[in-house]
PDB file with SEQRES, HELIX, SHEET and CRYST1 records, atoms N, CA, C and O in Angstrom:
SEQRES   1 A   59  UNK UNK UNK UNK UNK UNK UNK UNK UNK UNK UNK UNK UNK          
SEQRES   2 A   59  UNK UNK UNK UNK UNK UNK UNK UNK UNK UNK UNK UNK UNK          
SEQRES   3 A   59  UNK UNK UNK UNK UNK UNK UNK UNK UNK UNK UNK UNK UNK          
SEQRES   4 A   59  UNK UNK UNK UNK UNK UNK UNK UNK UNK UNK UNK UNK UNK          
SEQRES   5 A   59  UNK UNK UNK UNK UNK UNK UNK                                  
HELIX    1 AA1 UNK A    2  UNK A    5  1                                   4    
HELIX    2 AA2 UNK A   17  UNK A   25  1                                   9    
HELIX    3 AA3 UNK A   28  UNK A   31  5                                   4    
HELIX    4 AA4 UNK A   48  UNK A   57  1                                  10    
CRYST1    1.000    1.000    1.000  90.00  90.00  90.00 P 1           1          
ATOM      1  N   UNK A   1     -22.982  14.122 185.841  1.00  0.00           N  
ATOM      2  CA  UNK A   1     -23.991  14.021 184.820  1.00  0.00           C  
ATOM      3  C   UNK A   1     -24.689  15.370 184.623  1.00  0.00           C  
ATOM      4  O   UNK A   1     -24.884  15.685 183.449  1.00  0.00           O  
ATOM      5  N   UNK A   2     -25.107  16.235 185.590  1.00  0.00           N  
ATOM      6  CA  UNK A   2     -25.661  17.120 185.715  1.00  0.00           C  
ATOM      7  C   UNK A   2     -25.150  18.460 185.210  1.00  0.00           C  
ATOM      8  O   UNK A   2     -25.923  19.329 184.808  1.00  0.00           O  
ATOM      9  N   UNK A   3     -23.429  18.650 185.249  1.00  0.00           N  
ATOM     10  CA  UNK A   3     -23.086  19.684 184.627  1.00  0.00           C  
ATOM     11  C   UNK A   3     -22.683  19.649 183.374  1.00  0.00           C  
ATOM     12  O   UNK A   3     -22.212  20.680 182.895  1.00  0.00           O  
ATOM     13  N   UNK A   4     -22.799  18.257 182.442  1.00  0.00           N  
ATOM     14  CA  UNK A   4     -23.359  18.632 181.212  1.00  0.00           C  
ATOM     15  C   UNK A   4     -24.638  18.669 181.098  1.00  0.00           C  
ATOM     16  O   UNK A   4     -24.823  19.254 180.030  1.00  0.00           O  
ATOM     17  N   UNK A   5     -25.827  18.354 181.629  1.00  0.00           N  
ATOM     18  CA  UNK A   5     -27.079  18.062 181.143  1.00  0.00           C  
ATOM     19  C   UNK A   5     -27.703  19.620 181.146  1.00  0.00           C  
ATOM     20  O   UNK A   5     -28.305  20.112 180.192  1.00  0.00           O  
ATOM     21  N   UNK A   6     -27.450  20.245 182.334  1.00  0.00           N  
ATOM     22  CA  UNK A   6     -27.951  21.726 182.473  1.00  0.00           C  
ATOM     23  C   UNK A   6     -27.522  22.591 181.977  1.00  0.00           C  
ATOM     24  O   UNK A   6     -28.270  23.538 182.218  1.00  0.00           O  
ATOM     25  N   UNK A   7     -26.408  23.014 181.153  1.00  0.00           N  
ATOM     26  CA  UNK A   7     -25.898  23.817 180.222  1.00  0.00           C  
ATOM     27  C   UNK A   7     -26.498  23.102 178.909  1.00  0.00           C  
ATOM     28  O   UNK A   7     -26.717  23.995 178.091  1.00  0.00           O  
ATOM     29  N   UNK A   8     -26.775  22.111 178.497  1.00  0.00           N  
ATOM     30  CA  UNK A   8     -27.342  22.482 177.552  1.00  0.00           C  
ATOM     31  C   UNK A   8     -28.509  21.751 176.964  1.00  0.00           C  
ATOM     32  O   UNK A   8     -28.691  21.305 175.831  1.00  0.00           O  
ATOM     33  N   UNK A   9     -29.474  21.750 178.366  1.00  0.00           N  
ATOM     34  CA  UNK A   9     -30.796  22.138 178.248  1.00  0.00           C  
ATOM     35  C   UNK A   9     -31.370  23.817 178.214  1.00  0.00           C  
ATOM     36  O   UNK A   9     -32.332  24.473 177.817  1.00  0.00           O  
ATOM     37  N   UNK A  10     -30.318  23.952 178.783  1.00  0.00           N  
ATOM     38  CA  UNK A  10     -30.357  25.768 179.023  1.00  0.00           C  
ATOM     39  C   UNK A  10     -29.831  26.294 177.365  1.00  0.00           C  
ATOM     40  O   UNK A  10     -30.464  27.267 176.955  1.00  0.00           O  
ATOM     41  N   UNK A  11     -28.892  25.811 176.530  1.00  0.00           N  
ATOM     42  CA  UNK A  11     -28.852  26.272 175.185  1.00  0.00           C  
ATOM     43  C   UNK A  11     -29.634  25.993 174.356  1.00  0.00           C  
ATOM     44  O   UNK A  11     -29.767  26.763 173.406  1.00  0.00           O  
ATOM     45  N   UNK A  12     -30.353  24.889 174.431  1.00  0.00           N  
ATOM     46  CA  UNK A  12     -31.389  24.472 173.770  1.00  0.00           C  
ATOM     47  C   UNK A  12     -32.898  25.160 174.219  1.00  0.00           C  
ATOM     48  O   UNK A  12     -33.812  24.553 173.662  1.00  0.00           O  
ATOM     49  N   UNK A  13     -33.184  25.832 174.743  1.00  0.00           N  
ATOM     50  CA  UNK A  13     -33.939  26.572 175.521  1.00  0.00           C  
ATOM     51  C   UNK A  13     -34.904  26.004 176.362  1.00  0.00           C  
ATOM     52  O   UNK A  13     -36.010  26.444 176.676  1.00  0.00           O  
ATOM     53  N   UNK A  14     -34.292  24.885 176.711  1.00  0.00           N  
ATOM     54  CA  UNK A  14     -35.423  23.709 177.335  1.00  0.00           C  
ATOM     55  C   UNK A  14     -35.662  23.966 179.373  1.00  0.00           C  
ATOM     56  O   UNK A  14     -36.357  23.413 180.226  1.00  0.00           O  
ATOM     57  N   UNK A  15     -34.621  25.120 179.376  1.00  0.00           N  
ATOM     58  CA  UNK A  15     -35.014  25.683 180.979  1.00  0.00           C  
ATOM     59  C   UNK A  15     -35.537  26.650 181.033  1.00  0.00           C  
ATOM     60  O   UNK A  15     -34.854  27.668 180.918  1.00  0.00           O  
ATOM     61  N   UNK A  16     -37.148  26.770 181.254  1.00  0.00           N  
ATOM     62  CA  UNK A  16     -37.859  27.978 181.469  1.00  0.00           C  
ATOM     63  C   UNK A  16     -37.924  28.327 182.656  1.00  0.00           C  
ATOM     64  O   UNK A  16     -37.572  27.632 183.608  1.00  0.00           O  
ATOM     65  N   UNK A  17     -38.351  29.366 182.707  1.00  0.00           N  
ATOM     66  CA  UNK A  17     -38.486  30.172 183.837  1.00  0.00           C  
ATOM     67  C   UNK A  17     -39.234  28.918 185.178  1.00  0.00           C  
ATOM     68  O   UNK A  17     -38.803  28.685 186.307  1.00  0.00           O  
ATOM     69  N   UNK A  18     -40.074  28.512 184.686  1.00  0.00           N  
ATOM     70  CA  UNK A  18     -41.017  27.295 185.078  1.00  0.00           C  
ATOM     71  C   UNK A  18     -40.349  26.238 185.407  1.00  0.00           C  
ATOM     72  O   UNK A  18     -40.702  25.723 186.468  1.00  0.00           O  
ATOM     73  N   UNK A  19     -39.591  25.797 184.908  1.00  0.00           N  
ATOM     74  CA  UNK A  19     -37.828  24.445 184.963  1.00  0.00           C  
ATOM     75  C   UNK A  19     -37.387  24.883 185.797  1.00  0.00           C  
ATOM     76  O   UNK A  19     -37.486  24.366 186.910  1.00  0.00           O  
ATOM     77  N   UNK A  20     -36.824  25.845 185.610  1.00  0.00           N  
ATOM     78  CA  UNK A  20     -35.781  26.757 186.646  1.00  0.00           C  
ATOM     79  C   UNK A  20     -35.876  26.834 187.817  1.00  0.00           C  
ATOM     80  O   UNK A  20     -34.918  26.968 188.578  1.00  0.00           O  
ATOM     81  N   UNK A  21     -37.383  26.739 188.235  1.00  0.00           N  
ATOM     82  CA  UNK A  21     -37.375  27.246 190.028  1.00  0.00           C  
ATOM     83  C   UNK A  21     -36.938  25.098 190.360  1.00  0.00           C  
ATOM     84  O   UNK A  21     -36.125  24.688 191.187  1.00  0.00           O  
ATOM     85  N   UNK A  22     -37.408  24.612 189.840  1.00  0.00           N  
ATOM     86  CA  UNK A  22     -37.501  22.882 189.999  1.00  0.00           C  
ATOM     87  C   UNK A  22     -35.739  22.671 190.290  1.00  0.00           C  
ATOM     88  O   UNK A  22     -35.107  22.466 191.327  1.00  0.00           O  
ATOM     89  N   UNK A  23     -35.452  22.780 189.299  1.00  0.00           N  
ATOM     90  CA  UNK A  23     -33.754  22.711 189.027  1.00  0.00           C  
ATOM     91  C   UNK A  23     -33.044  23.960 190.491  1.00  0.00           C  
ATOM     92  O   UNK A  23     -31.971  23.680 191.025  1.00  0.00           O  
ATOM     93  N   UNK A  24     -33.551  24.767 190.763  1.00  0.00           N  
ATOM     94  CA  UNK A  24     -33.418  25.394 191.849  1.00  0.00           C  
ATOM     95  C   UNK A  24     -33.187  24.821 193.087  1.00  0.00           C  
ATOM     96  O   UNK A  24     -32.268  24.780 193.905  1.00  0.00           O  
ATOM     97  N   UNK A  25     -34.603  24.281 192.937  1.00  0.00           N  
ATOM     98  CA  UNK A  25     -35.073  23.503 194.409  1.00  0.00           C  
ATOM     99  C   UNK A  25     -34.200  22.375 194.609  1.00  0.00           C  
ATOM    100  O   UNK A  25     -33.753  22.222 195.746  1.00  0.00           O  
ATOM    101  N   UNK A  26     -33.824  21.419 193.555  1.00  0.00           N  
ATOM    102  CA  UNK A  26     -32.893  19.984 193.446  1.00  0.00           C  
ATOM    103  C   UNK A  26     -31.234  20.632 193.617  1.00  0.00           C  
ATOM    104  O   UNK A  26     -30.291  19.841 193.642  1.00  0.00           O  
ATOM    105  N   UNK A  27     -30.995  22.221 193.736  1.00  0.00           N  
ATOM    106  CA  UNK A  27     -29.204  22.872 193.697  1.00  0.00           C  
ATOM    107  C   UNK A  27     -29.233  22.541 192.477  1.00  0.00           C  
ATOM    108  O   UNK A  27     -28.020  22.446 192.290  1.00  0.00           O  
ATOM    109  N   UNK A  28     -29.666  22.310 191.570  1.00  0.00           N  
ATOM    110  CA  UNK A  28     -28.905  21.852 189.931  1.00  0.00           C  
ATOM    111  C   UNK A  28     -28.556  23.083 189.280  1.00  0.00           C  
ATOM    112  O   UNK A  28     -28.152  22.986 188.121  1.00  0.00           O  
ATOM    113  N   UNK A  29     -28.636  24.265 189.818  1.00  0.00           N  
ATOM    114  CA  UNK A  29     -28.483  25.427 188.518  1.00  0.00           C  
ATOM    115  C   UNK A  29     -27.282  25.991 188.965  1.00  0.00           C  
ATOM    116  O   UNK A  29     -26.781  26.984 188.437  1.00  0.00           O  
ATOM    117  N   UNK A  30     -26.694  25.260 190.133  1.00  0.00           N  
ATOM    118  CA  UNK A  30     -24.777  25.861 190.231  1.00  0.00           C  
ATOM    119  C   UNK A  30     -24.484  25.361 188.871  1.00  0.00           C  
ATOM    120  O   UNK A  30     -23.431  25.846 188.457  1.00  0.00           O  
ATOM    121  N   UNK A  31     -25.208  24.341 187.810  1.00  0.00           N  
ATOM    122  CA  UNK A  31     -24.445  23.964 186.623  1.00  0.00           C  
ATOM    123  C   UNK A  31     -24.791  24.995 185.119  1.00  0.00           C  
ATOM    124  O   UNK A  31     -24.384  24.912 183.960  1.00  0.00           O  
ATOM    125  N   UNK A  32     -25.663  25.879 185.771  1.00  0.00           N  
ATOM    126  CA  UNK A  32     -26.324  26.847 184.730  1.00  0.00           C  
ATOM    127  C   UNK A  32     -25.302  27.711 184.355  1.00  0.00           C  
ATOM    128  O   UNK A  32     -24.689  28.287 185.253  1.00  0.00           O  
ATOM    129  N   UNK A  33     -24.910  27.970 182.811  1.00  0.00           N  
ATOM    130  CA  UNK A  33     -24.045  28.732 182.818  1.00  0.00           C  
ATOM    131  C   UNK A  33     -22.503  28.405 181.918  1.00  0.00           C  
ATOM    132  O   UNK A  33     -21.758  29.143 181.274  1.00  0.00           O  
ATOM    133  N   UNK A  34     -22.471  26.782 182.275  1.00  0.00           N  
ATOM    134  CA  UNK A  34     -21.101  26.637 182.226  1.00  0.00           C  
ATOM    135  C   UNK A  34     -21.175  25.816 180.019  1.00  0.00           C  
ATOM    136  O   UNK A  34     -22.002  25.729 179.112  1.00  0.00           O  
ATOM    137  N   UNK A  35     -20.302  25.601 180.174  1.00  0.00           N  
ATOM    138  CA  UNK A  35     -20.106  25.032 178.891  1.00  0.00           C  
ATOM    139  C   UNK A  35     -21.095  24.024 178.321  1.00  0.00           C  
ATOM    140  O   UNK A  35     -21.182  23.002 179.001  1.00  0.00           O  
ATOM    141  N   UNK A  36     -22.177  24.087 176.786  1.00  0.00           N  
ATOM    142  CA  UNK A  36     -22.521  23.122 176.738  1.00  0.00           C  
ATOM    143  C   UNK A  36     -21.951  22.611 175.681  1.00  0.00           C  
ATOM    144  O   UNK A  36     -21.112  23.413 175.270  1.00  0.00           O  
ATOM    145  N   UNK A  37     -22.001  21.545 174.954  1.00  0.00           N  
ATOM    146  CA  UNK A  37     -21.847  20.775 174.397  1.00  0.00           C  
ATOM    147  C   UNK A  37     -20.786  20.998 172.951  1.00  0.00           C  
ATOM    148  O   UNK A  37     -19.805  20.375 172.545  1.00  0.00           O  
ATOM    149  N   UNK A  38     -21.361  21.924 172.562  1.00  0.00           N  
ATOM    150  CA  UNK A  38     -20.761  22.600 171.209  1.00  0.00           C  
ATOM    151  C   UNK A  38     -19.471  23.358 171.754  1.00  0.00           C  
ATOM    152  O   UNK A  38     -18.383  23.299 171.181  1.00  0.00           O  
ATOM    153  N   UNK A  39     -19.698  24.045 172.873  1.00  0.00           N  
ATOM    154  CA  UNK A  39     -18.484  24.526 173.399  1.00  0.00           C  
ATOM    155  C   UNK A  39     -17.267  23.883 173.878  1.00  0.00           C  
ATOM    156  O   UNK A  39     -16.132  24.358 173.887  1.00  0.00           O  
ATOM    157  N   UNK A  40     -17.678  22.681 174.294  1.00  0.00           N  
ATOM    158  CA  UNK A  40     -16.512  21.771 174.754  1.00  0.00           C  
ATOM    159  C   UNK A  40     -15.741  21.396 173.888  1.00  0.00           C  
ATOM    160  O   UNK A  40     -16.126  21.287 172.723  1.00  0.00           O  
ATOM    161  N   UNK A  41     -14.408  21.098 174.283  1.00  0.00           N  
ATOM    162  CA  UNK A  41     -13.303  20.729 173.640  1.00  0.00           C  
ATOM    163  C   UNK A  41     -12.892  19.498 174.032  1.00  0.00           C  
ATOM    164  O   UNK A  41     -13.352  19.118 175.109  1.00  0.00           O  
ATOM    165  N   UNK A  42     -12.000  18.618 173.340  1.00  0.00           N  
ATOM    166  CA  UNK A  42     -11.432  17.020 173.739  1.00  0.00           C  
ATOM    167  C   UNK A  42     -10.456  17.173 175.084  1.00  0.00           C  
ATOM    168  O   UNK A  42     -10.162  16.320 175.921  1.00  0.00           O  
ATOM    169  N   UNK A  43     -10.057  18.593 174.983  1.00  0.00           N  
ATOM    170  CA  UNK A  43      -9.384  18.469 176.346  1.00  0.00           C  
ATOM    171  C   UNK A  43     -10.187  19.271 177.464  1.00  0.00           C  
ATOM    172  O   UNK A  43      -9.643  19.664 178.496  1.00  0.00           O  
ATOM    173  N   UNK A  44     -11.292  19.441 177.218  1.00  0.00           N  
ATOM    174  CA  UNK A  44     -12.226  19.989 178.393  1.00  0.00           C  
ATOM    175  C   UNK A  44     -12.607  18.926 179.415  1.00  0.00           C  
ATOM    176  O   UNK A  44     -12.535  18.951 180.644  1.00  0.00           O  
ATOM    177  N   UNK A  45     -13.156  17.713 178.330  1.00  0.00           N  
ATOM    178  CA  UNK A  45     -13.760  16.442 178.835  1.00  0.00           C  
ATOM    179  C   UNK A  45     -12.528  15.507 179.356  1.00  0.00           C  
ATOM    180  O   UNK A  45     -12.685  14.538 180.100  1.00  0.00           O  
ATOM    181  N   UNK A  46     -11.477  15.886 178.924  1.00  0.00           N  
ATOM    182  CA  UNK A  46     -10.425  14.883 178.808  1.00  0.00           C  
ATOM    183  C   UNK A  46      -9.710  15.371 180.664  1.00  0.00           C  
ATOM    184  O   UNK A  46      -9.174  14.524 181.379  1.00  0.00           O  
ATOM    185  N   UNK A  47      -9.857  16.559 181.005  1.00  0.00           N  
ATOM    186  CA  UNK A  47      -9.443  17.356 182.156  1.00  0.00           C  
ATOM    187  C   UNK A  47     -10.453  17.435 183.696  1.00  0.00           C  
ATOM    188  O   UNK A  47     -10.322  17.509 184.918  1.00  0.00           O  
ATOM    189  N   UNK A  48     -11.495  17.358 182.631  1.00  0.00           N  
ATOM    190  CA  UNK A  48     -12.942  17.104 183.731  1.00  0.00           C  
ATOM    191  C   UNK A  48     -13.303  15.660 184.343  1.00  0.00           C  
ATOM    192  O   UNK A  48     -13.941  15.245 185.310  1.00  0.00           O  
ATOM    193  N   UNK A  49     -12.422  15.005 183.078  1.00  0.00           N  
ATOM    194  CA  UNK A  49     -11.928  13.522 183.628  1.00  0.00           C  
ATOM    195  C   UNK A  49     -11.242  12.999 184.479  1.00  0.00           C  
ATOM    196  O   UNK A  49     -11.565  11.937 185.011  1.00  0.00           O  
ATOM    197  N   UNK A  50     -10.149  13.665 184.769  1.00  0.00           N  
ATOM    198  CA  UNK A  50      -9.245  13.628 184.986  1.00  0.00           C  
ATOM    199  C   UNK A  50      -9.624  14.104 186.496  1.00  0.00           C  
ATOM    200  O   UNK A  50      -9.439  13.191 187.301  1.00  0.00           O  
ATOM    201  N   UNK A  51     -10.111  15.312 187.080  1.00  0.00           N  
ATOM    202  CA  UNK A  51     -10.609  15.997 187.808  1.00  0.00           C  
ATOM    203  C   UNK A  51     -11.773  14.636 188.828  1.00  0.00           C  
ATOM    204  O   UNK A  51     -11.710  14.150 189.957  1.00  0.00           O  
ATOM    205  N   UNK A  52     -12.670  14.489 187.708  1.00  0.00           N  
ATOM    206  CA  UNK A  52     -13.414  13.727 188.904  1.00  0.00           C  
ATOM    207  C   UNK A  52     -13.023  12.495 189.337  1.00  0.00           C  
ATOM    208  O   UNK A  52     -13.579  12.053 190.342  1.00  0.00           O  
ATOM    209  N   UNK A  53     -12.061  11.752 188.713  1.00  0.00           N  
ATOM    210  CA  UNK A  53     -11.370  10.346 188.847  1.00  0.00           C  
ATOM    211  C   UNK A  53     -10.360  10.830 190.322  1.00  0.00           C  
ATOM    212  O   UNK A  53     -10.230   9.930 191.150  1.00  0.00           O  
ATOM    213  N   UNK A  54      -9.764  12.008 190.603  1.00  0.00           N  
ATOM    214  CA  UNK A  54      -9.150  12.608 191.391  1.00  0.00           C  
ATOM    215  C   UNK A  54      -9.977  12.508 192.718  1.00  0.00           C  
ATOM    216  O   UNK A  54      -9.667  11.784 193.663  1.00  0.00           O  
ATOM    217  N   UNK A  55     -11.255  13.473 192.653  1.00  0.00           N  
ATOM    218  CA  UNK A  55     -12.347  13.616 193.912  1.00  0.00           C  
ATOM    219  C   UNK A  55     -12.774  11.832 194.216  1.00  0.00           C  
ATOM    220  O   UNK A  55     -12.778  11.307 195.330  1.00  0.00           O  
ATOM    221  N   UNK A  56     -13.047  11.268 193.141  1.00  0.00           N  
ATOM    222  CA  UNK A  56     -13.343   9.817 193.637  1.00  0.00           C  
ATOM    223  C   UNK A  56     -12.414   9.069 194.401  1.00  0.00           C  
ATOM    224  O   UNK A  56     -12.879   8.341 195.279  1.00  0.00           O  
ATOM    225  N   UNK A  57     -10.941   9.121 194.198  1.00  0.00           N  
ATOM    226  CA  UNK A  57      -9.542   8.521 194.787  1.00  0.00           C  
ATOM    227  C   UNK A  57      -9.840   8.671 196.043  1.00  0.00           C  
ATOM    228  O   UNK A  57      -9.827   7.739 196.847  1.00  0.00           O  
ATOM    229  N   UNK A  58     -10.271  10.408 196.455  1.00  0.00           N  
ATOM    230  CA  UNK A  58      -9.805  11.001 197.645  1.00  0.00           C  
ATOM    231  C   UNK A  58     -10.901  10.892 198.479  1.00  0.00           C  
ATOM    232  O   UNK A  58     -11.011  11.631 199.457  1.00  0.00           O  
ATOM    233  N   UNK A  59     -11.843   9.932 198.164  1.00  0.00           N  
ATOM    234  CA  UNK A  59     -13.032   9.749 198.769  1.00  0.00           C  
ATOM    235  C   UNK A  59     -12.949   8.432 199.899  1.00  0.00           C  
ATOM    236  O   UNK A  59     -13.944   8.114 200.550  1.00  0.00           O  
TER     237      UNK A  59                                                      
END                                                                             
């Protein structure tokens, strides 16, 4: 949930400096950075799918 939500609260400019240390403190900003929303493609989501259905199996 988190590595779409933080890319693009971060494009939307909704992580300030002030957000940031919070999202810090919780590890959430390893998701800062990565693709948000507009950037994604059907096979981004379709692969990232694919990916976490994998880590869940092997759990």
């Amino acid at each position: 949930m988190f590595q779409r939500l933080v890319p693009n609260l971060e494009d939307i400019g909704l992580l300030s400096d002030r957000m940031r240390s919070y999202y810090d403190e919780a590890g959430l900003l390893v998701y800062a950075g990565a693709k948000n929303a507009s950037q994604l493609s059907e096979q981004n989501l379709l692969c990232n799918n694919d990916e976490m259905a994998a880590k869940a199996l092997a759990q």
